[in-house]
Residue frames as qw, qx, qy, qz and C-alpha x, y, z in Angstrom:
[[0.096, 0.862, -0.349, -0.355, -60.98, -34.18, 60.97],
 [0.802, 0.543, -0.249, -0.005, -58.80, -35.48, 58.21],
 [0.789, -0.206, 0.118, 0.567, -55.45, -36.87, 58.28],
 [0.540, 0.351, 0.223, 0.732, -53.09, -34.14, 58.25],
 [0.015, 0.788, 0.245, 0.565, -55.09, -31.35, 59.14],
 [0.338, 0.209, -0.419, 0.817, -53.18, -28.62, 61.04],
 [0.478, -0.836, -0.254, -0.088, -55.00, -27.77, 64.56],
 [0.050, -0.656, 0.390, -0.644, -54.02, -25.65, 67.88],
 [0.693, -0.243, -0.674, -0.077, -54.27, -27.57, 70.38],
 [0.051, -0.684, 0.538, -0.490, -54.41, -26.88, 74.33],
 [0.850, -0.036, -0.519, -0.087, -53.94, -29.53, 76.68],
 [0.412, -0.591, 0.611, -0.328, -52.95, -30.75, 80.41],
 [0.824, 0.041, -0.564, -0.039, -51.40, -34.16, 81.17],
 [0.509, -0.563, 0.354, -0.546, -51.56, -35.61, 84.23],
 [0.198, 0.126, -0.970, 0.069, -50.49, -39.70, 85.37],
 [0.623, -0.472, -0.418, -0.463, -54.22, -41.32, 86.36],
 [0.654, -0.654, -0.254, 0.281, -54.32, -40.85, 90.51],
 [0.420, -0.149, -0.088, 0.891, -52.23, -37.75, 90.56],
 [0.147, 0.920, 0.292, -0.218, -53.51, -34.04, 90.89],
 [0.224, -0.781, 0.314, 0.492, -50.36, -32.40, 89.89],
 [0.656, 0.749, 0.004, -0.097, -49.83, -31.95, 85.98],
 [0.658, -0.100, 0.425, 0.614, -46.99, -33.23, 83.90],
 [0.103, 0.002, 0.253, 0.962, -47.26, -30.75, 81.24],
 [0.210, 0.767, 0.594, -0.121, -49.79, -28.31, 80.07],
 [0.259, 0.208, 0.126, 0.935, -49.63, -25.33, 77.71],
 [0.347, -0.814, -0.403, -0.233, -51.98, -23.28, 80.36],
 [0.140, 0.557, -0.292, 0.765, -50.42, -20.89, 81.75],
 [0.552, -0.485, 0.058, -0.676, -53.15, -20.39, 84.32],
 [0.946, -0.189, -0.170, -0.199, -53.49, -24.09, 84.95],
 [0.630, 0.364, -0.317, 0.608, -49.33, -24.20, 85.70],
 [0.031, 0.287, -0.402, 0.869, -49.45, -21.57, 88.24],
 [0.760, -0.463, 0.112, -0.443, -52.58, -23.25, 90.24],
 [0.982, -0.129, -0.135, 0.033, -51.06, -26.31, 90.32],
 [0.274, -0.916, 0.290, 0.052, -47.47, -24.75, 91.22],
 [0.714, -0.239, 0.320, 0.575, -45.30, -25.84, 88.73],
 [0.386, 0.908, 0.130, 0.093, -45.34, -22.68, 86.44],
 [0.638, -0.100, 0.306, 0.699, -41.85, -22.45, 85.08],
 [0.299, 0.867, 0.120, -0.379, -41.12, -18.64, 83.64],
 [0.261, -0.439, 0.753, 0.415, -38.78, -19.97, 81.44],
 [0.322, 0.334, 0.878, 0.118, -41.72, -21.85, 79.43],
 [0.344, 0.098, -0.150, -0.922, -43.74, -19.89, 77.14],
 [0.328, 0.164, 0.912, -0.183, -46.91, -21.46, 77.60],
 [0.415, 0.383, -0.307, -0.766, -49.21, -21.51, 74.46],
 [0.891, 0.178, 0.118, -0.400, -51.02, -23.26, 72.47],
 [0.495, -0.432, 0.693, 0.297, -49.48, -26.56, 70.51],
 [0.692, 0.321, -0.350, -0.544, -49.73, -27.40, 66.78],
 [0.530, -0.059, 0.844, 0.055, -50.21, -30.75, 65.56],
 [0.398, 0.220, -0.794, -0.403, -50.71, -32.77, 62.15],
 [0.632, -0.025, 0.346, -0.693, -53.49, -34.20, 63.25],
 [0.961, 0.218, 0.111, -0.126, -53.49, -38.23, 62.66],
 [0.610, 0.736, -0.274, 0.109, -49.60, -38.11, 62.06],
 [0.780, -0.459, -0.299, 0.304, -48.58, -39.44, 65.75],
 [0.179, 0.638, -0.291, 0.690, -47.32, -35.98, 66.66],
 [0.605, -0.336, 0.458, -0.557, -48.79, -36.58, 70.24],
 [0.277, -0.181, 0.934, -0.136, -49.20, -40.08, 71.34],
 [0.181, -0.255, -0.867, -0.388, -51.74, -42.96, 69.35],
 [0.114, -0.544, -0.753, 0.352, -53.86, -42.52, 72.36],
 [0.092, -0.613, -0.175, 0.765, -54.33, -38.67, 71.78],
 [0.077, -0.212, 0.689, 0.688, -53.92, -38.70, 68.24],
 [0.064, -0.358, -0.906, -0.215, -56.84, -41.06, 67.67],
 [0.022, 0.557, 0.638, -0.530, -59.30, -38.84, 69.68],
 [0.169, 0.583, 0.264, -0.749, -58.59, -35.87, 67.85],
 [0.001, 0.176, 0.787, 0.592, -59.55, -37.34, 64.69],
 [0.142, -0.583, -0.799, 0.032, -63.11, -37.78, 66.14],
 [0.306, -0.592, -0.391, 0.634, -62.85, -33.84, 67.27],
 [0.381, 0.626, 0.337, 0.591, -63.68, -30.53, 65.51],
 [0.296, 0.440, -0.159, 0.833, -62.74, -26.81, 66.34],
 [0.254, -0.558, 0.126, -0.780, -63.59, -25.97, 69.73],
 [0.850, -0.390, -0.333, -0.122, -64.44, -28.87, 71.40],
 [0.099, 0.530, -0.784, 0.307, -63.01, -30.21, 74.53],
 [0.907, -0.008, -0.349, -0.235, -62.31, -33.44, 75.74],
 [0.448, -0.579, 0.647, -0.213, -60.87, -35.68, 79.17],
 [0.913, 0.155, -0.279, -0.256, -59.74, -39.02, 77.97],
 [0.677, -0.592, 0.435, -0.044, -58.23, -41.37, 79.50],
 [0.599, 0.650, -0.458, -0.092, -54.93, -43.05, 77.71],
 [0.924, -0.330, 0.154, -0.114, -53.52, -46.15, 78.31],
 [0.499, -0.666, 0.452, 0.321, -49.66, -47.53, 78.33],
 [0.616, 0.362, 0.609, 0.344, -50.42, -49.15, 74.96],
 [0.274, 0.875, 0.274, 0.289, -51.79, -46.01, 73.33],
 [0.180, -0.982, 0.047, 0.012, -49.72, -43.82, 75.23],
 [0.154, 0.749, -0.645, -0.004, -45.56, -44.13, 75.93],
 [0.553, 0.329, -0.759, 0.103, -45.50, -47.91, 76.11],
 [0.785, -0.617, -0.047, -0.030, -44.86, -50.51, 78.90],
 [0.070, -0.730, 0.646, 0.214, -41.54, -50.39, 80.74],
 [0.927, 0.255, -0.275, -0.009, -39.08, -52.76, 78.98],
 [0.709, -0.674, 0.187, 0.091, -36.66, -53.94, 81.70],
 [0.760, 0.427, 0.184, 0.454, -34.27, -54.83, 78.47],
 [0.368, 0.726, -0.019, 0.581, -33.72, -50.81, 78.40],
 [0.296, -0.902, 0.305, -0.070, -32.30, -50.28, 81.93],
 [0.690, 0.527, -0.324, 0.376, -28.56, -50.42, 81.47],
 [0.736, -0.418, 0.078, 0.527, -25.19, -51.26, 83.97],
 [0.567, 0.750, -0.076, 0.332, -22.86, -48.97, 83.02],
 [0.698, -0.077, -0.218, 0.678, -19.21, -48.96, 84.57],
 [0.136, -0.914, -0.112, 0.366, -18.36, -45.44, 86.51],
 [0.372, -0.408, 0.414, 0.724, -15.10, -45.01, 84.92],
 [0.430, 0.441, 0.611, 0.497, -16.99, -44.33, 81.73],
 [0.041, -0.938, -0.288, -0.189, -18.01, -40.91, 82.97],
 [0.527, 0.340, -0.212, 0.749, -14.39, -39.81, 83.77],
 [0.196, 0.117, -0.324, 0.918, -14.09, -36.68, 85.89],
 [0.435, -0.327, 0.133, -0.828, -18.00, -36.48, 86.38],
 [0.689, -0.277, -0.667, -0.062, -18.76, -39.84, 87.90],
 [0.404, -0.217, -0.725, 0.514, -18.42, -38.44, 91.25],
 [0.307, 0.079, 0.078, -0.945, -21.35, -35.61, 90.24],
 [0.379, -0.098, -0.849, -0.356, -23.36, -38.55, 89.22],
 [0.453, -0.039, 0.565, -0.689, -26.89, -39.01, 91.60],
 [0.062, 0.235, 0.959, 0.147, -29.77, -41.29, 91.46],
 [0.089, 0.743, 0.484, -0.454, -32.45, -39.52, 89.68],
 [0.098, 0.717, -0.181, -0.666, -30.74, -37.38, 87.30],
 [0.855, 0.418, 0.308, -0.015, -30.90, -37.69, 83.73],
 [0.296, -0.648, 0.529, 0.460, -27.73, -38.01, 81.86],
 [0.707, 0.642, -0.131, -0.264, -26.70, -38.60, 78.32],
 [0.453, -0.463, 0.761, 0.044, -25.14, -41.93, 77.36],
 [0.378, 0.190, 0.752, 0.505, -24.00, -42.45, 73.54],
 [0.342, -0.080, -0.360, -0.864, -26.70, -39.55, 72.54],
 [0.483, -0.429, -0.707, -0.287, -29.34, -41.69, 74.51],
 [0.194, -0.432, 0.445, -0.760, -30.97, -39.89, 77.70],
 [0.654, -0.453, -0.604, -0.042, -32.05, -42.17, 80.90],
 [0.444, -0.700, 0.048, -0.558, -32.45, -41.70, 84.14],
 [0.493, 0.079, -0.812, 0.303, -30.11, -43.42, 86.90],
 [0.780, -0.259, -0.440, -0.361, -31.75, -45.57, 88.93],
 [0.914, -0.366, -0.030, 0.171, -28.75, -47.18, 90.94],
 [0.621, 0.650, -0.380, 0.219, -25.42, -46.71, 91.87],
 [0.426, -0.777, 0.421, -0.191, -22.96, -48.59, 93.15],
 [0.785, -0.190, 0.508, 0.299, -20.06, -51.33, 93.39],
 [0.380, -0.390, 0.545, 0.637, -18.40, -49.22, 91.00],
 [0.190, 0.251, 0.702, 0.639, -21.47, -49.10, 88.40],
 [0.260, 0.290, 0.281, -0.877, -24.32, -46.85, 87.77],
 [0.293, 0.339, 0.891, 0.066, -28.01, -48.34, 86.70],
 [0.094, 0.206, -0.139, -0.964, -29.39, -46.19, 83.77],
 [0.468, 0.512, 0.710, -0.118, -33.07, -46.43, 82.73],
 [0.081, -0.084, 0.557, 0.822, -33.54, -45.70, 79.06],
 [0.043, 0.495, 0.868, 0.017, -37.23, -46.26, 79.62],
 [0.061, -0.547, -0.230, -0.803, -39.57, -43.09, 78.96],
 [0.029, 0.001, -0.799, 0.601, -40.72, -41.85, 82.49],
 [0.562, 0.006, 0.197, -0.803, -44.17, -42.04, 81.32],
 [0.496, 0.111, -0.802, -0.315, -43.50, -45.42, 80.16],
 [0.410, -0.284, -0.866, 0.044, -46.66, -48.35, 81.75],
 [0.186, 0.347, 0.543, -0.741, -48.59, -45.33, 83.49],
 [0.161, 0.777, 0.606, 0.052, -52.28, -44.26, 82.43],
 [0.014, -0.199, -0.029, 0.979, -52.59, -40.54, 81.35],
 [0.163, 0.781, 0.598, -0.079, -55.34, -38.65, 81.49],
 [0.384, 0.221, 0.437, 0.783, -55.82, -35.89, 78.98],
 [0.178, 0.699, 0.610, -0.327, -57.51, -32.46, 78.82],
 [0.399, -0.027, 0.593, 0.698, -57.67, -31.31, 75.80],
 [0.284, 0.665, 0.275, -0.634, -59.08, -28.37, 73.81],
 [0.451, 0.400, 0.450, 0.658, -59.18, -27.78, 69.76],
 [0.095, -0.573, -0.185, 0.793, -58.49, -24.14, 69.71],
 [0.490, 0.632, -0.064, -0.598, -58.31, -23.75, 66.15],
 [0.797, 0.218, 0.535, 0.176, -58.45, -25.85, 63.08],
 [0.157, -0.539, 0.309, 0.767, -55.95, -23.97, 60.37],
 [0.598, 0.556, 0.565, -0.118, -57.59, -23.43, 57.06],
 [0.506, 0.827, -0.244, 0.001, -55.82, -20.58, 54.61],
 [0.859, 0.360, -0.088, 0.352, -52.72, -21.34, 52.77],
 [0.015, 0.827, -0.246, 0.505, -50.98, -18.42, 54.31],
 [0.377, -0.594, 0.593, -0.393, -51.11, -19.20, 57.85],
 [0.995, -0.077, 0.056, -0.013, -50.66, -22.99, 57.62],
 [0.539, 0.638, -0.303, 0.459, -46.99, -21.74, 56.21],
 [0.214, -0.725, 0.187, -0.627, -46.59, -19.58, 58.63],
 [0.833, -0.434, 0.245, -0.240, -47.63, -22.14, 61.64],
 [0.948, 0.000, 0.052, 0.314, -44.73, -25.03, 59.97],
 [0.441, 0.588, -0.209, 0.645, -42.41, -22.36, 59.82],
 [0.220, -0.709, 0.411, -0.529, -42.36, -21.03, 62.67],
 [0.864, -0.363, 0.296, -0.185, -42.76, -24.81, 64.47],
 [0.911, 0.209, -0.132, 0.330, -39.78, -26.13, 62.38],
 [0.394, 0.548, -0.330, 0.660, -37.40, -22.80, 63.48],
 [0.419, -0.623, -0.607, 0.260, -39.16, -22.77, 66.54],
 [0.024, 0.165, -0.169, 0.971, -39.60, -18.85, 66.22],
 [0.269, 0.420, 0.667, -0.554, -42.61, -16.95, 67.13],
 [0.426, 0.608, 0.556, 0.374, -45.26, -16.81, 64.07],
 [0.014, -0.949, -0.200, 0.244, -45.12, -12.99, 64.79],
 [0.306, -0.748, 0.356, 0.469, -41.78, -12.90, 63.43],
 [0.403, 0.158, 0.756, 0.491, -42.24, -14.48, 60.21],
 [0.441, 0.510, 0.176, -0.717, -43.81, -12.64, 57.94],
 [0.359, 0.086, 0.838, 0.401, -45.42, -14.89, 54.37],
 [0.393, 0.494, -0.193, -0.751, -46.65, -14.06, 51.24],
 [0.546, 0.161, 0.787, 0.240, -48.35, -16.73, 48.54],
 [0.391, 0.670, -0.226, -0.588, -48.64, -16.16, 45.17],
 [0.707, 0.316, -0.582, -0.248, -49.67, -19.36, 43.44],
 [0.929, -0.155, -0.317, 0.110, -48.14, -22.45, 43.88],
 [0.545, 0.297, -0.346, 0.703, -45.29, -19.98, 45.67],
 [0.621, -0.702, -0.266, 0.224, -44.81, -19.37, 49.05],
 [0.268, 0.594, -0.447, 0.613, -42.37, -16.34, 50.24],
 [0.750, -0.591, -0.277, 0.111, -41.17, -16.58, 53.91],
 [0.214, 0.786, -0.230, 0.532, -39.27, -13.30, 55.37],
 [0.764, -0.344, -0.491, 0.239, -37.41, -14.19, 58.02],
 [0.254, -0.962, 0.101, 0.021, -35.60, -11.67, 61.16],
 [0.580, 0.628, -0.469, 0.224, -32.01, -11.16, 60.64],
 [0.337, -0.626, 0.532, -0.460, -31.51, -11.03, 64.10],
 [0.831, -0.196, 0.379, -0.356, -32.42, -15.03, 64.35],
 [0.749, 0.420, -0.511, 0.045, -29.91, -16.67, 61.87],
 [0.596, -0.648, 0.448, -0.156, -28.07, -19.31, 63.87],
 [0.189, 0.533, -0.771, -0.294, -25.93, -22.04, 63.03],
 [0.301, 0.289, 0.901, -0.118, -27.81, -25.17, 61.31],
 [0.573, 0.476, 0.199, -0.637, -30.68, -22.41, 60.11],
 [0.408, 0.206, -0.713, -0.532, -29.94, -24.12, 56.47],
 [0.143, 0.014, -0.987, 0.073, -30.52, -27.46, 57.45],
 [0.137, 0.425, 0.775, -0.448, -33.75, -26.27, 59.41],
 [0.349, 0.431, -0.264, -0.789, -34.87, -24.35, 56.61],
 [0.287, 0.260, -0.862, -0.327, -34.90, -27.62, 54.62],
 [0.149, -0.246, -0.914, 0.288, -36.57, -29.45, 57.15],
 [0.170, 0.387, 0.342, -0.839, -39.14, -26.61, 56.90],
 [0.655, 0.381, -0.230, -0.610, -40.28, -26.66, 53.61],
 [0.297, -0.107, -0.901, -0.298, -40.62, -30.53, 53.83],
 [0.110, 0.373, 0.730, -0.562, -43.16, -29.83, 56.15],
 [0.268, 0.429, -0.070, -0.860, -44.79, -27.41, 53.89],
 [0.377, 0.246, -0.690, -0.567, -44.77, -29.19, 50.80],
 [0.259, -0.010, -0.960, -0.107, -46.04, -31.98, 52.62],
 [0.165, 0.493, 0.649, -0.556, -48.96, -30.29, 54.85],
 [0.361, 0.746, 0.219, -0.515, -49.80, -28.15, 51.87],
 [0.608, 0.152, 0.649, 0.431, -49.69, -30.00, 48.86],
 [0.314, 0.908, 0.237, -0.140, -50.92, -26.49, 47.02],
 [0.223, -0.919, 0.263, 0.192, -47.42, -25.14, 47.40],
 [0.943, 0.202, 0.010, 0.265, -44.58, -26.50, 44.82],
 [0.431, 0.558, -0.147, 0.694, -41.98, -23.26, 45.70],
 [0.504, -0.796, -0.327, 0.068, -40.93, -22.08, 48.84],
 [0.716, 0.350, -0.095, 0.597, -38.58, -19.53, 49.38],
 [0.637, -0.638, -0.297, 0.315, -36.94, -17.81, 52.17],
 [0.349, 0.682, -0.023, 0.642, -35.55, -14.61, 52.21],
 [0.399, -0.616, -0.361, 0.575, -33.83, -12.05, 55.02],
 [0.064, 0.851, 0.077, 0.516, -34.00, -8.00, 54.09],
 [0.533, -0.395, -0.163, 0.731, -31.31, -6.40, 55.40],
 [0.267, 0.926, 0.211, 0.162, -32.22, -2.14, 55.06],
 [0.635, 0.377, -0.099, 0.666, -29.65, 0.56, 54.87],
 [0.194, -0.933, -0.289, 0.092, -29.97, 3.20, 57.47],
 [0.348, 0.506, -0.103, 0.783, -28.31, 6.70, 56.97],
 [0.481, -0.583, -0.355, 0.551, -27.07, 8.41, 60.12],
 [0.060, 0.876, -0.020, 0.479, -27.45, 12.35, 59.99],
 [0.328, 0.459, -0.284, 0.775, -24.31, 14.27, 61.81],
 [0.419, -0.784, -0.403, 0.218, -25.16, 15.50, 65.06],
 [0.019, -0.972, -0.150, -0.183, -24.70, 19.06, 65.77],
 [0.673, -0.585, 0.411, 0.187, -21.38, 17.80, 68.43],
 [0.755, -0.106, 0.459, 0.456, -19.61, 16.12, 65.22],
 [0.353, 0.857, 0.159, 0.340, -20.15, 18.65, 62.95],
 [0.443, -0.887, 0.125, -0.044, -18.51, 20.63, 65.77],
 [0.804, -0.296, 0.390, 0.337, -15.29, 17.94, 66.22],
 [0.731, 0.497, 0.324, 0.338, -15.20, 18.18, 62.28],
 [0.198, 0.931, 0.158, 0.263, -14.52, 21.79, 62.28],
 [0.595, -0.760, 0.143, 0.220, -12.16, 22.21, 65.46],
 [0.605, -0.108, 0.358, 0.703, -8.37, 21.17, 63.01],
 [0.257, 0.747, 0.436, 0.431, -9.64, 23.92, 60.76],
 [0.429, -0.896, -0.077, -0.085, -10.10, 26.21, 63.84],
 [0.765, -0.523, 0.072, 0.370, -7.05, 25.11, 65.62],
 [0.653, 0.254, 0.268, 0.661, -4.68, 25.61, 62.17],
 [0.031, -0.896, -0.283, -0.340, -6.41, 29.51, 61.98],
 [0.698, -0.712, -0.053, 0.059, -5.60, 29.72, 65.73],
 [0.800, -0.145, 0.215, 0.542, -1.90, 28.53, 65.04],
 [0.446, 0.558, 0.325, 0.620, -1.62, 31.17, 61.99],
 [0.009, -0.842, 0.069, -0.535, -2.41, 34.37, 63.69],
 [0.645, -0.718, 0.206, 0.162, -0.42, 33.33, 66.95],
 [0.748, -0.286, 0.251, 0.543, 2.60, 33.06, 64.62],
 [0.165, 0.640, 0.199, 0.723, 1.78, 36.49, 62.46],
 [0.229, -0.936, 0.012, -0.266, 1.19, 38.34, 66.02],
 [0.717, -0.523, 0.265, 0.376, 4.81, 36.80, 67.72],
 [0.509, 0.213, 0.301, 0.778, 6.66, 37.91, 64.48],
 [0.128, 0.760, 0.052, 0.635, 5.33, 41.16, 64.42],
 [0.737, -0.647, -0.092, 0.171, 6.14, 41.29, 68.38],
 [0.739, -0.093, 0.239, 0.622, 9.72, 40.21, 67.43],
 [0.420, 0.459, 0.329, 0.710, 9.88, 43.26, 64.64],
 [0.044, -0.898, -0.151, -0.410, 9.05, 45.41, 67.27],
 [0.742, -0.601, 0.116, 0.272, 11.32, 44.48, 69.78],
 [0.741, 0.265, 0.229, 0.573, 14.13, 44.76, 66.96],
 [0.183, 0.837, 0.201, 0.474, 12.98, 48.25, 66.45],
 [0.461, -0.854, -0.138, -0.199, 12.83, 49.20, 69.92],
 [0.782, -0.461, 0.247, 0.340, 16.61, 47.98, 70.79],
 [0.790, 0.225, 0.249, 0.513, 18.14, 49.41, 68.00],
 [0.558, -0.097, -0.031, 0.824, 20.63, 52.39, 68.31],
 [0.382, 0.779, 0.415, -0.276, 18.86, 55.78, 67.08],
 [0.275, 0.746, -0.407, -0.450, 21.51, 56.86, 65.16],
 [0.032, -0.276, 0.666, 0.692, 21.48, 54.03, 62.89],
 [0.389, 0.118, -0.208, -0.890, 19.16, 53.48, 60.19],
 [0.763, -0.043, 0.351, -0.541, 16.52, 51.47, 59.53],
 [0.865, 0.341, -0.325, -0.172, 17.81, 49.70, 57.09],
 [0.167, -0.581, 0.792, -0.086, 20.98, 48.23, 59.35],
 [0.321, 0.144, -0.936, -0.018, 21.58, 44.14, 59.23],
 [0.105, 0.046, 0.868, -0.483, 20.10, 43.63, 62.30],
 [0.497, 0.372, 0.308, -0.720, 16.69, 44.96, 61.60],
 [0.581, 0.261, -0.611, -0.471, 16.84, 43.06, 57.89],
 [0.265, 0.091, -0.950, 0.139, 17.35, 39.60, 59.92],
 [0.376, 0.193, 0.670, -0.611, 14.78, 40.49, 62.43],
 [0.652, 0.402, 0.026, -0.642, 11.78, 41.29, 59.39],
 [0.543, 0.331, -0.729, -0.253, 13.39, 38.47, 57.41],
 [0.222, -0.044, -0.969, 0.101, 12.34, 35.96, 60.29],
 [0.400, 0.125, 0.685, -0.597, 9.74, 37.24, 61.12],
 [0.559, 0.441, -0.428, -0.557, 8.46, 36.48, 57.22],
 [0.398, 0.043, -0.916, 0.001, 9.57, 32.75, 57.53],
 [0.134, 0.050, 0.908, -0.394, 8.00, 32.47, 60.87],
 [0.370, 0.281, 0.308, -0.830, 4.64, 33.64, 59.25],
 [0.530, 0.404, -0.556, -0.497, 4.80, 31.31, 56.33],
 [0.221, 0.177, -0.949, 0.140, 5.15, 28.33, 58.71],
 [0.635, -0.057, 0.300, -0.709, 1.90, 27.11, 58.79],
 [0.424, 0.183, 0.885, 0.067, 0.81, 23.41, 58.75],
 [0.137, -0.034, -0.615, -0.776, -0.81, 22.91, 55.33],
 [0.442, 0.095, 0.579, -0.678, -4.86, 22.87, 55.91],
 [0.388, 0.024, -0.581, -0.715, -6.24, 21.60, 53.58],
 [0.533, -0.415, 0.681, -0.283, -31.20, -12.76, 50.49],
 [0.662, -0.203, 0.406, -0.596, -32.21, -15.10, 48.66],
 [0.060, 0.390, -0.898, -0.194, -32.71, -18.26, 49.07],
 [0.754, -0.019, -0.215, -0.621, -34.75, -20.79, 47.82],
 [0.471, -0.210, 0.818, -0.253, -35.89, -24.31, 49.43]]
């Protein structure tokens, strides 16, 4: 294969004389060997093939390799993470870890200045960090598949997009058209940084697929209309109801009242007397007293 050219890759690594796998994107091969983490999505792995995504030792092979093959090779401390360099294990005073120097073990890996090692030693008041890689001056043996060797312009997008945002390729959807790339991303997956990794996306592009001179990223956000439900219609209506409700309970207690008025008044005198005006004259007001009803962006 060429420099450059985008493969799948699957693969197990393993330290030469061990049975038990340092990584592997095998699922299958993870759960015989019993470290299958369900926290890991195991899949395949891209790579830039000749670009020292994987180690020289690995790198170099699959030049020599074409879709489907597979291959055990053995890799050596040169080709692979180095020998150790006794330079990079570091003294470092407890009191520099403040309030966690007394969670501090030998073994764990801890972060000192942005630089992760792995302490080694501790005591008389200091803790010995190795800064060395822990695969640094072992042998690794490789097994290694070429699943697929990526060939249209589409899904080569697609594959550096989704390995620069680290989504899944299923959630991208791309479109080319010319030298122009579209790339629809989920709304649901903006996070803080996405510029920055956007950027860092389409220098991959441009630079695995020299076809492409436009790349441009877009989210679609749709409108959705909610239809009433049958209950709020219902709710909507009830002050309407209630105000009705209110009206004829204060037109049937005034005409009550105008009959009591009647009923209590003398027979010899007339209807027209005072009293009986006052009575029909509130019950008018009380019947009048009714509440009143009435994306984009381009890289």
């Amino acid at each position: 294969m060429d420099k450059g050219t985008l493969v799948y890759i699957n693969y197990t690594l393993r330290v030469k004389g061990e049975e038990k796998p340092v990584e592997t994107t095998s699922e299958e091969v993870a759960k015989q060997s019993g470290v299958h983490n369900p926290e890991i999505k195991y899949e395949p792995m891209l790579v830039a093939v000749g670009d020292r995504w994987v180690v020289p030792g690995l790198d170099d092979a699959l030049l020599q390799m074409s879709e489907g093959e597979k291959l055990t090779l053995e890799v050596p401390p040169e080709k692979g993470y180095g020998q150790r360099d006794p330079s990079k294990i570091k003294l470092i005073p407890l009191r520099k870890f403040g309030e966690n120097a007394s969670r501090i073990h030998v073994g764990d890996q801890i972060d000192v200045d942005g630089q992760i090692g792995v302490v080694s030693y501790i005591g008389s008041g200091r803790v010995a960090v190795d800064f060395n890689h822990r695969l640094a001056g072992r042998t690794l043996v490789y097994d290694v598949e070429v699943v697929k060797v990526l060939k249209e312009i589409e899904e080569k997008v697609r594959a550096l997009v989704s390995y620069a945002l680290r989504m899944q390729e299923n959630e991208i959807k791309t479109s080319v058209d010319g030298d122009s790339a579209t790339v629809t991303l989920p709304t649901d997956k903006y996070e803080e940084g996405a510029y920055y990794m956007r950027r860092i996306a389409a220098s991959y592009v441009f630079k695995y697929v020299p076809t492409i001179r436009k790349l441009v990223f877009q989210e679609v956000y749709e409108r959705t209309e909610e239809k009433p439900t049958e209950g709020a219609a219902q709710v909507e209506e009830a002050p309407a109801q209630k105000e009705e409700a209110q009206e004829q309970k204060s037109s049937a207690e005034g005409g009550s009242k105008d009959k009591e008025s009647a009923d209590q008044t003398p027979a010899e005198e007339p209807a027209s007397a005072p009293k009986g005006n006052r009575t029909r004259k509130r019950s008018r007001s009380s019947s009048q007293a009714t509440p009143n009803s009435s994306t984009s962006e381009q890289a």
